[in-house]
N, C-alpha and C positions, 0 to 999 in steps of 0.2 A: 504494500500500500504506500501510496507517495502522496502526501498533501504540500511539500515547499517547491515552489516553482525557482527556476532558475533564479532571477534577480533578488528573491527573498533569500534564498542559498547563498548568492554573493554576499552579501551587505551581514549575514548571520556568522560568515567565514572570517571575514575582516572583521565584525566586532568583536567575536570572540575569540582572535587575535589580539585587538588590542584589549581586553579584558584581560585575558592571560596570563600580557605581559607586564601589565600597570604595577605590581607589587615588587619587578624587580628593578623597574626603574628609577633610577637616585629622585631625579625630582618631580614624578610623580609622587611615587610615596613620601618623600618631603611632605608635597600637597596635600596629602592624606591624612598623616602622621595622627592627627585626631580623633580618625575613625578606629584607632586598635585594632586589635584581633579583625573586626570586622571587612578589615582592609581584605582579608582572604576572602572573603565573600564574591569576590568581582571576578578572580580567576575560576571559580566554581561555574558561575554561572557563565564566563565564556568558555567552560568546558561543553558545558551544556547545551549552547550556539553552535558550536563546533562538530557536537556530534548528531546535533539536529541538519546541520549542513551536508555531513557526511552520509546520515544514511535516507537523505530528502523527508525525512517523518517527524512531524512535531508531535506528539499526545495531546497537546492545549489546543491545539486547532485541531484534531478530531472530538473533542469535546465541546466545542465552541461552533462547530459547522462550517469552518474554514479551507480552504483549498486556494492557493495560488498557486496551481498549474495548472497546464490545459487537462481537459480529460481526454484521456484515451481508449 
């Protein structure tokens, strides 16, 4: 089953890329530095972009009635 279309794919890749990475970068987490612990929270959920990109399937949009791609 596939409900993420292409450009929803892109834009889910790159964010959770840059979610990822936010914890290891100096002044990002500078930026941060206030949220604690909670600062890991960001890399989690662009894990979670990441593999919703990987395998085209969100849960949240089968639950919600969503599909960005074409049907086939």
């Amino acid at each position: 089953m596939v409900n993420v279309g292409t450009a929803d794919r892109a834009v889910r890749a790159v964010l959770g890329l840059i979610l990822l990475a936010v914890p290891f970068v100096p002044a990002a987490a500078a930026a941060l530095a206030g949220m604690g612990a909670w600062i890991w929270l960001l890399p989690a959920v662009g894990v979670v972009l990441l593999l919703t990109a990987l395998f085209r399937f969100c849960p949240a949009y089968t639950l919600l009635g969503i599909r960005t791609c074409a049907l086939k």
